[in-house]
N, C-alpha and C positions, 0 to 999 in steps of 0.2 A: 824267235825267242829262245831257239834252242841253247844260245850261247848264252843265254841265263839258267842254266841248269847249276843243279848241283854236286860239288865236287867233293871229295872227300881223300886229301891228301896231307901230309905235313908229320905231325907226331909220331904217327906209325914207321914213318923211313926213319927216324929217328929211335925209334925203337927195335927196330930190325940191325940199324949199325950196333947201335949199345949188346944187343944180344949175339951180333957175331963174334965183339970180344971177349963175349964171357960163357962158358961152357956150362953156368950152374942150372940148375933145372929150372928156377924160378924167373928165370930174366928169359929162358926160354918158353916155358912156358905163357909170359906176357907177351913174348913177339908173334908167337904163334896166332896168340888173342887178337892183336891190335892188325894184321893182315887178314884175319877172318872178317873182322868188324869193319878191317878196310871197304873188301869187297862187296858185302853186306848194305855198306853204306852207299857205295858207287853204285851198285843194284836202286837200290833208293831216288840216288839222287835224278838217276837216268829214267827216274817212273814220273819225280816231279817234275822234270822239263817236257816230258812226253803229255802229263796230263795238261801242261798246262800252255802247250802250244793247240792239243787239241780245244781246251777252252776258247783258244783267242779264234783258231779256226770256226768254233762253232757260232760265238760274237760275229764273225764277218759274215756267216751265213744269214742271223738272224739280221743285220743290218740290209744284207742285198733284199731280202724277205721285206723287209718293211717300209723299202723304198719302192719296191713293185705295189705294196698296197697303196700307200701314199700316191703312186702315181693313178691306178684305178679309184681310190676317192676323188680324187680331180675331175676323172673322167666322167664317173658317177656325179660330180656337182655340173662338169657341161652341159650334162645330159637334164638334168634339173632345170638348170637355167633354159634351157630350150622347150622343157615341157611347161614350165610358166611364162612364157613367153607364148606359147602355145594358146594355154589358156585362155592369156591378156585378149589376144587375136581374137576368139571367139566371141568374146562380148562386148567388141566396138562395135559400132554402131554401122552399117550398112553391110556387116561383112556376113558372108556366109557361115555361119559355125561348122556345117557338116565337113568343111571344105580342110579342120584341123584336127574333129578327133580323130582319123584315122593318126595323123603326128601324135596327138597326146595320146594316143594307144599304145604306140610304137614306141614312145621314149618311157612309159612306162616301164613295158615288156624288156627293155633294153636293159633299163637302170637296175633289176632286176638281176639281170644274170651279170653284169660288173660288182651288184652290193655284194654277192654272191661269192663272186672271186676274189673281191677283197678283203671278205670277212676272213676266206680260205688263207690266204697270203698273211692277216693279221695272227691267224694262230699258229700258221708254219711261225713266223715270227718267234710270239712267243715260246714254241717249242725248243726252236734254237736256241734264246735265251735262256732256258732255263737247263737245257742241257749243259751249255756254256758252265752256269751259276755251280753245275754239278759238278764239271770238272776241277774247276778253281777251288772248288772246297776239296775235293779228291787231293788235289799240288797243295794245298797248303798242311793237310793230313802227311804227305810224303815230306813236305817239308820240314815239321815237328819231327819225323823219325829219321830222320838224316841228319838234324840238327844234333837229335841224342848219342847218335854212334858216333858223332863228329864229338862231344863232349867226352864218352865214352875210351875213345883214343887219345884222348888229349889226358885223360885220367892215369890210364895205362901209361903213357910216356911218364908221369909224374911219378907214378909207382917206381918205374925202372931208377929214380934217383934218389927217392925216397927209401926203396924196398919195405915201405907200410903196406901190411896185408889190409889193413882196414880199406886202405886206397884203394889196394887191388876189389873188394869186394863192393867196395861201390862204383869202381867201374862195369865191373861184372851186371851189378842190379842196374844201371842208366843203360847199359848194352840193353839190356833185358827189356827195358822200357821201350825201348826203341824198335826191337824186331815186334814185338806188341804194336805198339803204333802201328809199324810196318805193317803188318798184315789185318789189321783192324782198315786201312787205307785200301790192300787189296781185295779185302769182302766187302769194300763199298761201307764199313758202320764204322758210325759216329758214334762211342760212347761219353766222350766230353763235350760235347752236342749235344747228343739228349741231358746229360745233368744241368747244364748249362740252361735249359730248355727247361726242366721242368723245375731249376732253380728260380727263373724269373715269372715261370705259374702259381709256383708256391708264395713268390713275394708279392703278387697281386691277390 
């Protein structure tokens, strides 16, 4: 999934030419801007492809996980079918009963240490999934602040043919949002999550 990452190129090399022909401070000053926010954002995009192949890694982990449990409840319901069967044995008619509990002992004591492993294997399971669930929200956090710097740059180039200072400072504030984002994604917190979160507590 790496080759779905994200890339952050385009308006800025356009920015960079525009500013090589012109000496004035301000068109430098924005090229200067728009290759900062470049690399910023390439930092970025290269954390959303990383988070989000580790996600799909950790999905494949909880799936091999959850096919080993599935295969031990199987084996656990063999082991069932053979201790009821066991039982049936005991209480026909001429048959010795002592001759099966030591079996329905034994498939007890079995089934036992397989519910055991496969309860084990259901929670690796689930751990994998939810670390999975962890990262996917982590890549799409990167992907919101990559989208911003990518907006960001796209601002800047506009500035450069506009020379609107207003332009310029609203690139400057979506930059701003964005390295935000950005590092709100590298401490792991969700603050449009929790509002979001305790937006739909408050509406219940």
């Amino acid at each position: 999934m790496s080759g779905h990452g994200f890339h952050v190129h385009g308006p800025h090399d356009h920015a960079l030419e525009h500013a090589a022909h012109g000496s004035d401070t301000f068109s430098n000053n924005i090229a200067v801007m728009t290759a900062v926010l470049a690399t910023v954002g390439a930092m970025f995009g290269y954390q959303g492809g990383a988070t989000q192949n580790d996600a799909a890694l950790f999905k494949n982990n909880a799936a091999i996980e959850k096919t080993k449990a599935a295969n031990s409840w199987n084996y656990y319901q063999a082991k069932s079918n053979k201790q009821n069967l066991a039982e049936l044995a005991m209480v026909l008619p001429g048959v010795d009963p002592e001759k099966y509990k030591a079996d329905v002992a034994r498939y007890k004591l079995e089934k036992d240490d397989i519910r055991k492993d496969a309860e084990a294997l259901d929670a690796k399971a689930d751990d994998w999934n939810h670390q999975s669930d962890a990262k996917m929200h982590q890549h799409h956090q990167w992907a919101l602040a990559t989208t911003a710097e990518q907006i960001a740059i796209s601002l800047a180039a506009i500035t450069l043919l506009t020379r609107k200072k207003w332009l310029m400072i609203g690139a400057y504030a979506v930059a701003a949002v964005g390295i935000l984002l950005g590092v709100f994604a590298w401490l792991h917190v969700d603050p449009i999550g929790a509002l979001m979160g305790a937006g739909a507590v408050a509406a219940h």
